[in-house]
N, C-alpha and C positions, 0 to 999 in steps of 0.2 A: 452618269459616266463622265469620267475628267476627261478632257481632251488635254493630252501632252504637247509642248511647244514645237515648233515645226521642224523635223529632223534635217540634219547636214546630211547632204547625199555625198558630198566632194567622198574622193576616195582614202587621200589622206587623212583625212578627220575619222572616216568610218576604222583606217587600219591601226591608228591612234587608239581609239576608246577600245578596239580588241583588245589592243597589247595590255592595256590600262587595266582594263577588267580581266581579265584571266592572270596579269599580275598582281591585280588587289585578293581574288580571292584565293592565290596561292600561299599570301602573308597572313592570310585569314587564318587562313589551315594548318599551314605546317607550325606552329608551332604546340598544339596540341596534340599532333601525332606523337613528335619528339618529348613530350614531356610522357605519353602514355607510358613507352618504356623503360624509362628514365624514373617512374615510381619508386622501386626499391632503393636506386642510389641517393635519390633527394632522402628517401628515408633514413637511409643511415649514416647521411651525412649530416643533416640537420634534424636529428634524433627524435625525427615526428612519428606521434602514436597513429594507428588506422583512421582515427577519426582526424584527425590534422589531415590526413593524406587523401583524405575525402575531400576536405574543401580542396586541397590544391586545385583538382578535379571541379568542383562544384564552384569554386571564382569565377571558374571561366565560365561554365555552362549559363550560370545565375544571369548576368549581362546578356546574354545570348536571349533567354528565354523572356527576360522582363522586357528589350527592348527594339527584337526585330522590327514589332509589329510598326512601333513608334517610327525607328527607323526609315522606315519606307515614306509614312508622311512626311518627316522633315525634308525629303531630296521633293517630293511633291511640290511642299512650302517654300522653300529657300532656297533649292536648286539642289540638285543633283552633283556637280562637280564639287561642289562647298564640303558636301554630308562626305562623298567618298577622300578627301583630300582631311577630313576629322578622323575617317574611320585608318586613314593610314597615320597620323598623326598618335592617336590611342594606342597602336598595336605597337608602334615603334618606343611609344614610351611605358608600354607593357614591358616591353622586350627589356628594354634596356634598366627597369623597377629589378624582374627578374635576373637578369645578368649581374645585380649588384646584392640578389639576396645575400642576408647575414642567418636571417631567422626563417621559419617558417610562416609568419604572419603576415613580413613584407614579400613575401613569396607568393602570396594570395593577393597581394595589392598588385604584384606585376599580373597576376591571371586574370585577373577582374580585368584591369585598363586594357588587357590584351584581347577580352569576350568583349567588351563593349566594343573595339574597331573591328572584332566579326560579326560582331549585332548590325554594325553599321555599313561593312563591307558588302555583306552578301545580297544583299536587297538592292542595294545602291549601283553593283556592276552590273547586274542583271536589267536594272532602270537603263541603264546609260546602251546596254545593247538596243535595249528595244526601242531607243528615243534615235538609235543611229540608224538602224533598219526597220523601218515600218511595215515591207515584206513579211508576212510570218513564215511564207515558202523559204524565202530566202535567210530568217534569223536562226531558223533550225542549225546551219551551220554553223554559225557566230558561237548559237549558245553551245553546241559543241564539242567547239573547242573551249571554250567555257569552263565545262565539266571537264573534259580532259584536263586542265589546270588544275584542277580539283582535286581529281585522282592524284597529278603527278606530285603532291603534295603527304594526302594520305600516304603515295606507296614510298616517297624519298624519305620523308621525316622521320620513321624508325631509324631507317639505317644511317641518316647523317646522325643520329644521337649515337650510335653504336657505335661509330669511329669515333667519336668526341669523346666517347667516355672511354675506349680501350687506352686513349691518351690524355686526359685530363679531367677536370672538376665537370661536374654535372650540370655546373652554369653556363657554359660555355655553349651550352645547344641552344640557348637563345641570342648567340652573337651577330648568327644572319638577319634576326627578325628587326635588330635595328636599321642597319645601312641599306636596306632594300626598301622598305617601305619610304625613305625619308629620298633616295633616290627616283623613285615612282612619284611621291610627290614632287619634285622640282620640273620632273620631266610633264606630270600631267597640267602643273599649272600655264605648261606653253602652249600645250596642244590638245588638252582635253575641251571637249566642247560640251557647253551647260545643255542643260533643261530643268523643267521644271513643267506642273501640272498642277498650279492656285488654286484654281472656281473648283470652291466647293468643298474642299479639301481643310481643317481645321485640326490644331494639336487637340490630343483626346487626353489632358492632363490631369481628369479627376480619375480616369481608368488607367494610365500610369502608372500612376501612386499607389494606387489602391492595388495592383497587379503585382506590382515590386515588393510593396510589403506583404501579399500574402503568401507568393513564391520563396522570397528571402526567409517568412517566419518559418512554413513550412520545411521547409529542405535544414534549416537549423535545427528545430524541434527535433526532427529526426536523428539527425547526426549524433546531436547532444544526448538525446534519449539513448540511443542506441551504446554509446560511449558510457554515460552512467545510468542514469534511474529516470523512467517516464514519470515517473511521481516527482521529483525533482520540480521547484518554484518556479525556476527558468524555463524547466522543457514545458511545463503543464504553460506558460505566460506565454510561450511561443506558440503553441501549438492552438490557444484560444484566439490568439492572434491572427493565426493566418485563417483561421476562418467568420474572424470579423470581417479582415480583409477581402477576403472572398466574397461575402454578403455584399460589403463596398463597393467591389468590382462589377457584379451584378445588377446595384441598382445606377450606378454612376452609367454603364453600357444602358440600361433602359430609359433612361432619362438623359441620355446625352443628347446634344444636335448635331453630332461627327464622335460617332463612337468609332476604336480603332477594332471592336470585334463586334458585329451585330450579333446579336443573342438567337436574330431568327432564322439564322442557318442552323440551328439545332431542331426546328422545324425537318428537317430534310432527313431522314433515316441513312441516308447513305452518307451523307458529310460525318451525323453522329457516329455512326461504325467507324467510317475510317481514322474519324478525331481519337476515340477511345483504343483503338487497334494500335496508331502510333504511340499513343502516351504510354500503353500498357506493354507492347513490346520495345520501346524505348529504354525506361524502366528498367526490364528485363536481360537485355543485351549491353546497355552499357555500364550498370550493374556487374556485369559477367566479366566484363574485358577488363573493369580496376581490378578484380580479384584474381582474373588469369595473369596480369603483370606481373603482380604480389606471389602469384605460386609461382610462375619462372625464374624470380630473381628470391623468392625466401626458402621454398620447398627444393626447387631444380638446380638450386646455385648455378644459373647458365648469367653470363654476362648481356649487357643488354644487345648489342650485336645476334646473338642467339637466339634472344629473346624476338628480337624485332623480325627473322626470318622466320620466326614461327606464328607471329602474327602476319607477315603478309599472307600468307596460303588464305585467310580470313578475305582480303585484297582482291585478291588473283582470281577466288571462282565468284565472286562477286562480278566483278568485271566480264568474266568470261560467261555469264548467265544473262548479263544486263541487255545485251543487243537479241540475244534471241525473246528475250519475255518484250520487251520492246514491238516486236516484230507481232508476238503470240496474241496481244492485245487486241490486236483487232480480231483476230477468230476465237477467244477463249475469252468466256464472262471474268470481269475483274473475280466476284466471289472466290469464283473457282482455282485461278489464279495467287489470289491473299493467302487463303484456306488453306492450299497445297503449300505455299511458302512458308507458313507460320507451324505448319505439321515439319517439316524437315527444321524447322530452327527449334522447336521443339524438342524431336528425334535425336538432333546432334547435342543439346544440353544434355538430356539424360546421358547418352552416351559417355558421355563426361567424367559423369559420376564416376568410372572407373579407371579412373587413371591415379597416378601415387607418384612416388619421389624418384621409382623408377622406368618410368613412363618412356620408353622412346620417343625420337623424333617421325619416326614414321607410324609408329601408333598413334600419335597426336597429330600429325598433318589432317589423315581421313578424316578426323572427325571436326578439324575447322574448317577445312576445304567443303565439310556439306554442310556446316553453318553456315559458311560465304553462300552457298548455291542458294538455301534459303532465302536470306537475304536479300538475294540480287532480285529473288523470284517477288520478294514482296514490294518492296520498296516505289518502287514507279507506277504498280498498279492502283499500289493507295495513294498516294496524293493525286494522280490522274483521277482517278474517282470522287476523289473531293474536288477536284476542283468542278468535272461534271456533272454535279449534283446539286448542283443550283443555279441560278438566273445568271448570265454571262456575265452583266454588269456587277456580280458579284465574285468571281470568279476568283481575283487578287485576294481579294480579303478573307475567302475558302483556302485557300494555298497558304495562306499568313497563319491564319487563324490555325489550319492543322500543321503547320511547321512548329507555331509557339506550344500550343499542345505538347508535338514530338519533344521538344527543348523541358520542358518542365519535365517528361516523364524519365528523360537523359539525366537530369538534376539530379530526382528522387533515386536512381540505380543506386550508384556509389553511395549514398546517405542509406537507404535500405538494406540492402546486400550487406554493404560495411559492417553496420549494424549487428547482423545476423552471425555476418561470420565472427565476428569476436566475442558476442555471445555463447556459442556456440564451442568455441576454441576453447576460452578460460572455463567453460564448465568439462571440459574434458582433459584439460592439461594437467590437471591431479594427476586423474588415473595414467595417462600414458608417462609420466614420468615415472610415476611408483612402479608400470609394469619395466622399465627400463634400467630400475635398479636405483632413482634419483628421490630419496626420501628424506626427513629431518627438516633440518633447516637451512641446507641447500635447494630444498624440495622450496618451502619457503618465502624462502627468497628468488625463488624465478616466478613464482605465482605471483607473488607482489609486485616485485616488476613487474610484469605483465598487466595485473590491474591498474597501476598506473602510468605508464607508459606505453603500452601493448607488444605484440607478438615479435616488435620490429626489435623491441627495445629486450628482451631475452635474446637476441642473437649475437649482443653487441657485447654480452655476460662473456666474463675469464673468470672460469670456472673449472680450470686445469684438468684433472684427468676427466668427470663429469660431463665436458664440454662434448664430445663427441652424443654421447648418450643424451645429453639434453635438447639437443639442438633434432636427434632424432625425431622425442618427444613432440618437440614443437613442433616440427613438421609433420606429424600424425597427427597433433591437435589441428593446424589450419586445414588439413584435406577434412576432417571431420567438420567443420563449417564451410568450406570451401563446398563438398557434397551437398548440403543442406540447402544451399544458396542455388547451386545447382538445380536442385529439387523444385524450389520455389520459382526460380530466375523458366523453367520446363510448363510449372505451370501457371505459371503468369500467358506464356506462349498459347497454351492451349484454351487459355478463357479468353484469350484476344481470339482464338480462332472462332470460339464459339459464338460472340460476340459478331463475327465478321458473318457465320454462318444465319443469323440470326434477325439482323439489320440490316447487313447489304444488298440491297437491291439494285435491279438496273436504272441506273443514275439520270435522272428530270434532268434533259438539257433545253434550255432554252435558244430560239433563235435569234441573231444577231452578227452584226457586218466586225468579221474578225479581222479585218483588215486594218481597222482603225484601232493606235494604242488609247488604252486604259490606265488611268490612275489606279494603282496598285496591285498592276500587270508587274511592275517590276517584281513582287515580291512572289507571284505566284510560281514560277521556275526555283524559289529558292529551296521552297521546298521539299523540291525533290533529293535535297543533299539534307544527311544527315545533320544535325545540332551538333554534334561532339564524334571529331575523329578521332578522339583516342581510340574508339572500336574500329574506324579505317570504314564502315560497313557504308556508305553513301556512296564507295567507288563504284556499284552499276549503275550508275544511273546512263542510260541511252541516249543518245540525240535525240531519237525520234520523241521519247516519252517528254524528255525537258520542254521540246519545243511544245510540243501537245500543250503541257502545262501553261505556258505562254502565253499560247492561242489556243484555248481551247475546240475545235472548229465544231460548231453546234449542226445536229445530223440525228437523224430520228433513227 
């Protein structure tokens, strides 16, 4: 167990690192909110195929996922103020990569710079509360307000892109993400106060590399494959890749002397559940939200504005679920709790399946509003689980460890889903053009398009009288993958549940004085917040459950 440097009690110092931290992890987030519903316009302005618009998505996430865990050691190593004053540094020159895209490739270079100062953000504010209040009675409220930042972030960012865009270029939604971070840094280098957690503490650089490369192979292989042929030289070189890397990953953690994930929390059946329960409804749900983007701005023609009030209800019963399951914790088994959350996220996919081009807005509320309910219901009871489910002194590195999990399985959604649905599409847009009168070599030439270019790129066709009827077509083609994805994204849900049903048991605590911080406590709270709010889905998370996570308070 690291002991952290001695915290500032002074008051100023404690009100300083609040403002700091819950303004670092607002720059964290909102800019991935804004770019969620912002997918169809980036698309058709910089004439990117589905698999293009995957990565957009997958820049960010990739950074996120390779590097939280890192993350955390470096404020440990080098201090705390250093790492969070890099991670505002990165996102401001995300921002401002993105704000100057021309193409879709330096689009992805602004997303990446922008996931790595969230890789580095999130762990890092959550350090600096717990190095300022060593109370964990008292940090409950700190982290908080915390997560309230959080949310306020998730729930503004649709709708600041929705005004941005009902008046201008689609770039313009990263104009805040510059001047606020680079302002937070001026201000925190007066008054933010260090720490830092040495003894003991080592970069884990050979499981780095070896983690980066097998995530980054992965999640490519997919994309690519999915986009053209898994038989393809590159998808088949990626995909053996990322499970060299993987094997790398594996022995480089068992032979390390400061690994940054021990291998033997997979000993613990309740860490395993909830590790594979995030990654697999991860996956599933975020997966879900790039292709719900895509069908409000390609199937609904609603602008993003529209778009973004139909994703908050996703927000809103999230939030409104989060303080009662909070509370529920303590009298209702996590299992039982997971189980019943993953059956309504479940429940609300299927549901899905039935909606089409002319889908109300109030038909589609119910059926986000009880995916948010889901959500809210699962979210704080798994990684509170994980983190209770082994030895105290390991607690940080159980919350890391199942947050990086969550982030990888974030990655693979959009890369899989994506995948699916354009598969999916192109094999049925023959027939529904043919059924719509659209044959020859008109017919032709939008299939062609479409194969290379994708679904984005037939919308963009002047194809004069045609145009009405084809544009039908396509939008009967993506609900017919959109469905499918659906199907799949339902039962991905249901084998996490059964997974959940099947491993989780009541979670091995170990005892131990919670009063004193832990080296890579910082990183255990982080988990409670989603990897990727373009789904918005990490707004329940509770005070009570955050703090838990924190301090886990060990009790038989």
């Amino acid at each position: 167990m690291n002991v952290t440097t001695p915290a500032s009690g002074r008051p100023e110092r404690r009100a300083a690192t609040l403002v700091m931290a819950c303004l670092g992890v607002f720059v964290a987030y909102l800019p991935v909110t804004t770019v969620a519903v912002s997918l169809p316009a980036i698309q058709s302005a910089l004439h990117a195929s589905t698999a293009q618009l995957s990565w957009v998505q997958d820049a960010f996430v990739l950074p996120m996922a390779a590097f939280i865990l890192t993350a955390g050691v470096f404020g440990d190593v080098h201090g705390r103020k250093k790492v969070f004053q890099a991670g505002l540094l990165f996102s401001a020159a995300g921002a401002a990569v993105a704000l100057s895209a021309q193409s879709v490739q330096v689009l992805w270079i602004g997303q990446a710079f922008a996931g790595l100062g969230a890789a580095t953000l999130l762990p890092t504010t959550l350090a600096l509360i717990s190095h300022a209040v060593p109370d964990h009675r008292e940090r409950g409220k700190f982290i908080g307000l915390w997560a309230t930042a959080l949310m306020a972030a998730l729930a503004v960012g649709p709708l600041i892109a929705g005004v941005i865009l009902d008046h201008t270029s689609w770039r313009w939604i990263y104009l805040i993400s510059v001047p606020v971070p680079l302002l937070a840094l001026g201000v925190a280098a007066r008054l933010l106060p260090d720490s830092r957690a040495p003894h003991g503490r080592k970069l884990d650089w050979p499981g780095q590399l070896t983690a980066t490369l097998s995530i980054t192979a992965l999640v490519y292989g997919v994309i690519e494959g999915g986009a053209g042929s898994f038989t393809d030289v590159k998808v088949m070189v990626a995909l053996f890749t990322a499970v060299v890397g993987g094997v790398a990953f594996v022995l480089a953690e068992l032979r390390g002397e400061s690994p940054m994930l021990d291998l033997t929390l997979f000993r613990s059946p309740a860490f395993t559940a909830t590790t594979l329960v995030a990654m697999i409804t991860f996956l599933a749900l975020i997966g879900f939200f790039f292709l719900l983007s895509l069908y409000f701005g390609l199937v609904q023609q609603l602008d993003t504005l529209q778009a973004a009030w139909r994703l908050l209800m996703v927000t809103a019963a999230a939030i409104v679920v989060g303080q009662p399951v909070g509370r529920l914790m303590h009298r209702v088994a996590p299992r039982v709790l997971i189980t019943g959350g993953l059956l309504v996220i479940s429940a609300a996919l299927f549901s899905l399946t039935g909606v089409d081009a002319g889908t109300s807005f109030a038909s589609i509320a119910w059926r986000l509003a009880l995916l948010g309910l889901g959500i809210g219901t699962v979210l704080t009871p798994m990684t509170a689980t994980a983190v209770a489910s082994v030895p105290y002194q390991q607690a940080g590195m159980a919350a890391a460890g199942n947050n990086a999990f969550r982030q990888v399985g974030g990655a693979l959604g959009p890369a899989v889903l994506g995948a699916l649905l354009t598969t999916k599409a192109l094999d049925t847009l023959p027939g529904h053009l043919t059924d719509a009168g659209v044959t020859g070599a008109t017919q032709r030439s939008i299939v062609s398009t479409a194969d290379a270019g994708g679904l984005g790129a037939v919308a963009r066709m002047r194809l004069g009288a045609d145009t009405g009827r084809a544009l039908g077509a396509l939008g009967d083609s993506f609900l017919d993958g959109m469905r499918l994805c659906l199907v799949v994204a339902g039962a991905l849900t249901l084998l996490a549940a059964l997974v959940c049903v099947l491993l989780l048991r009541r979670p091995r605590q170990e005892s131990g004085d919670t009063s004193t911080p832990v080296a890579g406590a910082n990183t255990a709270a982080s988990a409670t917040c989603t990897p990727y709010a373009a789904s918005a889905v990490s707004a329940g998370t509770p005070t009570a459950a955050v703090s838990a996570a924190v301090d886990p308070t060990p009790n038989r």
